[in-house]
N, C-alpha and C positions, 0 to 999 in steps of 0.2 A: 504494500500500500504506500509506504514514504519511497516515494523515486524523487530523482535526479535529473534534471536538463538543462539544456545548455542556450542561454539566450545571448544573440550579437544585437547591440543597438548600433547600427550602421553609421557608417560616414555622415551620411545624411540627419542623422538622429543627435547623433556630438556633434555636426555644425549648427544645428538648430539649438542648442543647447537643451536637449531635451532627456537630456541621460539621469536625472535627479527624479521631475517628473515617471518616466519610465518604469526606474525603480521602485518608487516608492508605490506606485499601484503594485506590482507583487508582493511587497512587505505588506500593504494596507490586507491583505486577503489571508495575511497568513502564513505567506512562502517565505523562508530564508534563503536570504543571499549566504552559501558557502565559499561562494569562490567569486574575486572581481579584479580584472585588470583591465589598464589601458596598452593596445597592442595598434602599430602602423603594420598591418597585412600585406605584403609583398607578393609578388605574381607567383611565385615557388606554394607558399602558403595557402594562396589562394585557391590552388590548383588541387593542395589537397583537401581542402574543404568541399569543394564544389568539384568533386570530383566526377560523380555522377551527373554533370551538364559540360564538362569540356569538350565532351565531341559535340555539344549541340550547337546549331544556328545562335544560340544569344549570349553565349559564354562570354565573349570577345565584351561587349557591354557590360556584362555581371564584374567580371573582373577588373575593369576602370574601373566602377563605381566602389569596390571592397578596398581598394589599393588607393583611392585618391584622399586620403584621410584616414585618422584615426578611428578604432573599434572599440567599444565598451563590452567586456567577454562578461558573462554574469555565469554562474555555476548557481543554479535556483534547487530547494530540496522543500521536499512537501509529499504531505497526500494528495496522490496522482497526478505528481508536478507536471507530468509532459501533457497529460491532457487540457489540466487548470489554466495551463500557459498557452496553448493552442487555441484553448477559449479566446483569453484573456487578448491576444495578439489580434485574434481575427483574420480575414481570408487575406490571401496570400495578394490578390488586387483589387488595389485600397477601393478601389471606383463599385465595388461589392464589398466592402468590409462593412460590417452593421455599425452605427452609432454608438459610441460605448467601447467598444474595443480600441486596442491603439493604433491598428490600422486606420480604423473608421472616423478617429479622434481629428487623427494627425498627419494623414496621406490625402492624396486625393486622385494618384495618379492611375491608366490602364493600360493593359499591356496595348491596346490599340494605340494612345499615344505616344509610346514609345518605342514601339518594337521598328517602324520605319528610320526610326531615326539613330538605330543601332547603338540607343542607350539601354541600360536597365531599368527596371523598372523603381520608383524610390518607393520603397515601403518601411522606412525606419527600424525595421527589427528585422531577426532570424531566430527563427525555435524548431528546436528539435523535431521531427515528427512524430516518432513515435519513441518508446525505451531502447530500441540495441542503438537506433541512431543517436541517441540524446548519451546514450556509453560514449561511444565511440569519438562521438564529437567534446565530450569532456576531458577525456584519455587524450586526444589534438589540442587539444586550446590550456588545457591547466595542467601540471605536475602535480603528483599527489599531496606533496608537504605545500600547495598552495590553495588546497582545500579542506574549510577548518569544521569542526562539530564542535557547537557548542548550542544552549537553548532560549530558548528563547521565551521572552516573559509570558507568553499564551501556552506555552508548552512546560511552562514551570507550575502553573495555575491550574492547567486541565488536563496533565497527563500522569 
């Protein structure tokens, strides 16, 4: 039941200054932040995170936009973090993400408007999909001694 995932607040999301905001809607719900750094993503990098769309048509834009700025890595731990966080994020383009999520808050863009113009799409965040990805992508973005357990006052009070 307590999982683990792995959220990016994009380039997009640290220039708009919106990385404080972001967070604190996961804390507000509940979720602990176990793990947090600021990382500049390099095309090497890049390439193994999004490994699964390098052979595709929009990689080439994914990758400017992960590389042109800094990442805020978040390591999120909770009951049924990867799904609470999937909620919480909203669909993947913002132009359909509901009102309320941070897509739907904070985006507004759709792959129709951007796919011609051989950018990515900006949607402020990245979340795990499901648990082996939200592994997998933890094990890449943070070293173990950079993820901490400790509790937290709702979890001192109710568990």
């Amino acid at each position: 039941m307590i999982e683990r995932t792995l959220v990016l607040i994009k380039p997009d999301g640290v220039q708009r200054g919106l990385v404080g905001e972001i967070t604190q809607r996961f804390e507000k719900v509940g979720l602990k932040i176990i793990g947090m750094r600021m990382v500049w993503v390099d095309k090497e990098f890049s390439k193994e995170h999004y490994k699964a769309h390098v052979e595709k048509e929009f990689y080439p834009g994914l990758e400017a936009m992960i590389t042109e700025g800094p990442v805020v890595a978040l390591a999120v731990e909770g009951i049924h973090a990867v799904t609470q966080v999937r909620k919480m994020v909203g669909d993947t383009e913002p132009k359909i993400a509901q009102p309320g999520t941070i897509r739907g808050d904070y985006t507004h863009h759709s792959y129709e408007s951007t796919s011609g113009a051989g950018k990515a799409i900006r949607n402020v965040v990245h979340a795990s999909g499901n648990n082996k990805e939200a592994e997998a992508e933890i094990e890449l973005w943070f070293k173990k001694e950079e993820l901490h357990s400790y509790k937290t006052a709702q979890e001192v009070h109710t568990f």
